[in-house]
C-alpha positions as CSV (number, residue, x, y, z in Angstrom):
1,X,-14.8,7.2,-11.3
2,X,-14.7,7.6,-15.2
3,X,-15.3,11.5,-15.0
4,X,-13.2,12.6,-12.0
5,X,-11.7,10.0,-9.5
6,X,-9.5,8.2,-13.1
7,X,-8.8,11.2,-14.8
8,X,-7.6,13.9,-12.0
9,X,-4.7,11.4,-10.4
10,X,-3.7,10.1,-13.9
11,X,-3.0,14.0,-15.2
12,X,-1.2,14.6,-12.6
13,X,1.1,12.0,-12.8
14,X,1.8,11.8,-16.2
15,X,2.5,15.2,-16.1
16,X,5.2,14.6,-13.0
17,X,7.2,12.0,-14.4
18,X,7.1,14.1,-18.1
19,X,5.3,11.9,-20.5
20,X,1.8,12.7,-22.7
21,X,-1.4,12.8,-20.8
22,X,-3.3,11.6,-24.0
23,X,-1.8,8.2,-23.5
24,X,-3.5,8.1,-20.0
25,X,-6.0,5.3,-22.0
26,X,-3.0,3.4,-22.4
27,X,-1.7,4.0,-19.0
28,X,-4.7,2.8,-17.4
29,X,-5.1,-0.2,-19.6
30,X,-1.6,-1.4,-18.5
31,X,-2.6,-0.3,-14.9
32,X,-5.5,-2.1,-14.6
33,X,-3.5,-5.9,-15.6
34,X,-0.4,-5.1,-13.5
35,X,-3.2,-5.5,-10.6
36,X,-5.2,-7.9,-11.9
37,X,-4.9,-11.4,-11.0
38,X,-4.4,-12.4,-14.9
39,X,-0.5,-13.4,-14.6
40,X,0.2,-13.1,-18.5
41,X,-1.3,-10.1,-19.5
42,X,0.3,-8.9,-16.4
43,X,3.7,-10.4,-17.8
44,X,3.0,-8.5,-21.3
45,X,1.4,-5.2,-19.9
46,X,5.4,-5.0,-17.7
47,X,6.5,-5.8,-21.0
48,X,4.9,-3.2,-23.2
49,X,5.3,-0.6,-20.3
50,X,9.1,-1.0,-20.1
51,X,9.2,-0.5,-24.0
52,X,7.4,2.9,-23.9
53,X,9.5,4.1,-21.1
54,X,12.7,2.7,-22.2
55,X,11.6,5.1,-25.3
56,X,11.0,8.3,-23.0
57,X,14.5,7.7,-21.0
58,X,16.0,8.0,-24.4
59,X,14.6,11.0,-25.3
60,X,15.3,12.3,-22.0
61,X,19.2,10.7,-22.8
62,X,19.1,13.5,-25.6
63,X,17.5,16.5,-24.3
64,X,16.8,16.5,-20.4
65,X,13.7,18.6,-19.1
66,X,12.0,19.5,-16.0
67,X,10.4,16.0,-14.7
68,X,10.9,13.3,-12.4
69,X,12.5,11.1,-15.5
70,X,15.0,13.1,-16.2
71,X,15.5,13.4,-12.3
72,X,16.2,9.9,-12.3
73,X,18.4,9.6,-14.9
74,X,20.9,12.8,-13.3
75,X,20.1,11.6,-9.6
76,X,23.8,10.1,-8.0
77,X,23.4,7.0,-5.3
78,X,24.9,8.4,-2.0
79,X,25.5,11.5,-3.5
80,X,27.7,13.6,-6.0
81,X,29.8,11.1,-7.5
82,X,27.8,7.9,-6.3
83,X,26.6,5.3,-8.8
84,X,24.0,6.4,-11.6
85,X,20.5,4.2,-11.7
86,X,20.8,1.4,-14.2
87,X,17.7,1.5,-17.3
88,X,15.6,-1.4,-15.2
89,X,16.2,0.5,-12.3
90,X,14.6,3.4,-13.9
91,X,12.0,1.1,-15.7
92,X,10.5,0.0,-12.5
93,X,10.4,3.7,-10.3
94,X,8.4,4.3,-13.5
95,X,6.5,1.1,-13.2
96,X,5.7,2.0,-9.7
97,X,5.3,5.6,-9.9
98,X,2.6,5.3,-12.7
99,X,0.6,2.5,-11.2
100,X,0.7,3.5,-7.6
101,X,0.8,7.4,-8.2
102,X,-3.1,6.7,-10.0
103,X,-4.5,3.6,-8.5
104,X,-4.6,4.6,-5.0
105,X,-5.5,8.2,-5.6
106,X,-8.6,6.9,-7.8
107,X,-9.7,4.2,-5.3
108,X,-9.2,7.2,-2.8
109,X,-12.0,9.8,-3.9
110,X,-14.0,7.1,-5.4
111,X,-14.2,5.8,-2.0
112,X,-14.6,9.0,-0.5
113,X,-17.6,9.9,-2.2
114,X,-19.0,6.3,-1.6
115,X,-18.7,6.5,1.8
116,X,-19.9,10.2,2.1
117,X,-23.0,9.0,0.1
118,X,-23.8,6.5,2.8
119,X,-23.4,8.7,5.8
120,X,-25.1,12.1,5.2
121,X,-24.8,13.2,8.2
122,X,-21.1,13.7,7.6
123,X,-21.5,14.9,4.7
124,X,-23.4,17.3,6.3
125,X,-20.6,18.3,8.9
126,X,-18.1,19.0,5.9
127,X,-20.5,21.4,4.3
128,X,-21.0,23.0,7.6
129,X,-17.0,23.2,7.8
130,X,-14.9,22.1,5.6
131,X,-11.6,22.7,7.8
132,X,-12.7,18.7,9.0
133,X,-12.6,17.4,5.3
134,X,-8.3,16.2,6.0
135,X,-9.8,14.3,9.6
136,X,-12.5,12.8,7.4
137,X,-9.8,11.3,4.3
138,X,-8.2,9.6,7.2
139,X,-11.1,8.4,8.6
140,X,-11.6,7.1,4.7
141,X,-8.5,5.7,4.4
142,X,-8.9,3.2,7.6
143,X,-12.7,2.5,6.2
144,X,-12.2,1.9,2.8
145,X,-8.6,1.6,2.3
146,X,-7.7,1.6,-0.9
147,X,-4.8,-0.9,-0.4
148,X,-6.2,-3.8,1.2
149,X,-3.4,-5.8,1.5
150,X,0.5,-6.3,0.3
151,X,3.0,-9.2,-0.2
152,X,6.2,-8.9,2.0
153,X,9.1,-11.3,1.9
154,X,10.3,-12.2,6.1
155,X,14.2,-10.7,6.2
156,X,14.4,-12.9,9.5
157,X,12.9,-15.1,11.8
158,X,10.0,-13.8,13.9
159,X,7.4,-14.9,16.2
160,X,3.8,-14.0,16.0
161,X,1.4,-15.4,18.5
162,X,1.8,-18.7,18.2
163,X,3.0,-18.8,14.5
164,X,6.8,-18.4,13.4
165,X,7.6,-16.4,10.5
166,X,10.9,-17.5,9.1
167,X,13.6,-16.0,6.9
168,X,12.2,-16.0,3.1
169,X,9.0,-16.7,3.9
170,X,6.0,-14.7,1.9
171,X,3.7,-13.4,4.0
172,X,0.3,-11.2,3.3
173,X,-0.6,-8.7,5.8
174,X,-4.1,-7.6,5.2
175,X,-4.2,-3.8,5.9
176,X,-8.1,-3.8,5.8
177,X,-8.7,-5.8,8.8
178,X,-6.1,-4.3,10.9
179,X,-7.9,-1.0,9.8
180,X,-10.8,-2.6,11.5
181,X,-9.2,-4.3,14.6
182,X,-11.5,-3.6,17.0
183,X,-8.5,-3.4,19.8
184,X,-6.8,-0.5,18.1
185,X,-10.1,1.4,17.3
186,X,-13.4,1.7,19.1
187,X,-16.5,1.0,17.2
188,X,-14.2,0.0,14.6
189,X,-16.9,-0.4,12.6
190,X,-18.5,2.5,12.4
191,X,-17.7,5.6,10.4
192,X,-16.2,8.3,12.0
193,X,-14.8,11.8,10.4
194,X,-14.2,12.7,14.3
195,X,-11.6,9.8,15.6
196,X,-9.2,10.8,17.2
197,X,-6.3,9.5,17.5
198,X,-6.4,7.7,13.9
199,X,-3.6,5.3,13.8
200,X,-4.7,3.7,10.8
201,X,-1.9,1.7,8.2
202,X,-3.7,2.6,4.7
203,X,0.0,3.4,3.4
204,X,2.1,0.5,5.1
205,X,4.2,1.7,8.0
206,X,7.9,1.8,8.4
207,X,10.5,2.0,5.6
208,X,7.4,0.5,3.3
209,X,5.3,3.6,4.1
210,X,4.0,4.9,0.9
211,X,6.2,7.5,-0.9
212,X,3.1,9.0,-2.7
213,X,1.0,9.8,0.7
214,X,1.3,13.3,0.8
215,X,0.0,13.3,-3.3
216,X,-3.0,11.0,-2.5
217,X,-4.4,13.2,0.4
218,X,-3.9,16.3,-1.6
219,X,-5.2,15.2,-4.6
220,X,-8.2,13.9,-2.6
221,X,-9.0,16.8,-0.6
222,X,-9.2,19.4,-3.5
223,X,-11.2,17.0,-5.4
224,X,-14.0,16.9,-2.1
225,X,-13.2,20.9,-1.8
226,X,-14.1,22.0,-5.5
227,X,-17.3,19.1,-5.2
228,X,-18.6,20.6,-1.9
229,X,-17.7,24.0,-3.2
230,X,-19.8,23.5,-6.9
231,X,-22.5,21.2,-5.7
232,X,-25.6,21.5,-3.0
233,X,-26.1,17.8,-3.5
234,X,-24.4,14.5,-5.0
235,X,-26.1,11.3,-4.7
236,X,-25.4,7.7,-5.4
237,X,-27.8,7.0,-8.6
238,X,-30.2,3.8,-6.5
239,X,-30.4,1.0,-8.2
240,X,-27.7,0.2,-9.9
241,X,-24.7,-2.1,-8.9
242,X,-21.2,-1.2,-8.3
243,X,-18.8,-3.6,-9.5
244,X,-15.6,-3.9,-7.5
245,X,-12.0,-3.6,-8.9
246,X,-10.5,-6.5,-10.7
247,X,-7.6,-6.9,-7.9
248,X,-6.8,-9.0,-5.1
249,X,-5.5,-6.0,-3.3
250,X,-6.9,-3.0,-4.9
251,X,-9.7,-2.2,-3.2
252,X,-12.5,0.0,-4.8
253,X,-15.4,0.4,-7.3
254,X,-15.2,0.8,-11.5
255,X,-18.3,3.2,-11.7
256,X,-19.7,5.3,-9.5
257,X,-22.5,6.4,-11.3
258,X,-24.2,9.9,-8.7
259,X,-26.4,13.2,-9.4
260,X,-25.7,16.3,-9.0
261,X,-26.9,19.7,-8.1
262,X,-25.2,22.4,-9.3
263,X,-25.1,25.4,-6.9
């Protein structure tokens, strides 16, 4: 996680939105409060993240240049002519951007290569052909899924089984265990880089379906590519125990500590 699954989302990013990749200690510091379940550090980390970006747009005020910041700060509502996005506005697409452009990405190929380590007979069958490796990130992504679950406000009243929902209320849909639902996927429980169809909800669904999707898979398949590609073997080092995420809906490991063969 430390080496490869951290570092490869967070460089991207950073360098996407504009800002200095050797703050990406910072960035992950402030990363790992905002999904913590520690309120006030979480309060200060928003707090010391809006100052540093505040300080970017300003810079980007003065001399624009080719990133998603300055983007944001030239992008019209509605069009040519529409409103301009307001400084908080801005502050939290670069809230979001950082923390979700990294954090799922990392939990993505950490949990990848977690998963591959327990199955080698998959493993295996992406050696053997790699053209299976995007079947087998979905097939990750409904296993392990990165996001386990959200927070939604209800925008009306609605009935679900025998519960009603109503207009207002907070609700928590757990992404994991309708990853799992055993009505929507045979042998839900088992791993496998051949379902088909995969109808899995790792990135929300609807107008909540996650923006960055296309980035994670991406990011997470050349990672597996270049590892299969530059290694004849990578195990889990036995032993030793993984500690889970800090988060009550980030869902991954903070070391993944594995050997390698070099080809």
């Amino acid at each position: 996680i430390t080496d490869l699954a951290y570092p490869l989302p967070i460089i991207i990013i950073a360098e996407l939105l504009g800002i200095p990749v050797a703050d990406q200690k910072q960035f992950k510091y402030w990363s790992d409060v905002i999904v913590s379940p520690a309120r006030e550090p979480k309060k200060q980390a928003v707090r010391d993240m809006n100052a540093y970006f505040l300080s970017v747009v300003a810079q980007r005020r003065e001399e624009t240049r080719e990133d998603l910041i300055s983007a944001l700060l030239t992008a019209e509502i509605d069009g040519e002519g529409g409103e301009r996005l307001t400084n908080a506005e801005i502050m939290s697409f670069c809230r979001l951007l950082l923390v979700a452009g990294h954090e799922t990405s990392t939990n993505l190929i950490g949990n990848a290569l977690l998963t591959l380590d327990e199955h080698p007979e998959a493993l295996e069958e992406l050696r053997a052909d790699p053209a299976l490796l995007p079947a087998a990130i979905e097939e990750v992504l409904r296993y392990r899924s990165p996001i386990q679950r959200l927070r939604r406000a209800a925008t009306r009243d609605i009935q679900m089984g025998a519960s009603l929902i109503k207009a207002g209320d907070i609700v928590s849909p757990i992404l994991g265990a309708a990853n799992r639902d055993p009505s929507q996927f045979p042998d839900a429980e088992t791993f496998d880089i051949h379902r088909n169809p995969n109808r899995h909800i790792a990135f929300g669904y609807g107008i909540h379906f996650c923006i960055g999707s296309s980035l994670a898979r991406l990011e997470t398949r050349i990672a597996l590519e270049v590892i299969l590609q530059r290694f004849t073997s990578f195990r889990r080092v036995p032993g030793m125990q993984l500690k889970p995420v800090a988060s009550a809906f980030v869902y991954g490991v903070k070391h993944l500590p594995m050997t390698y063969q070099v080809r």
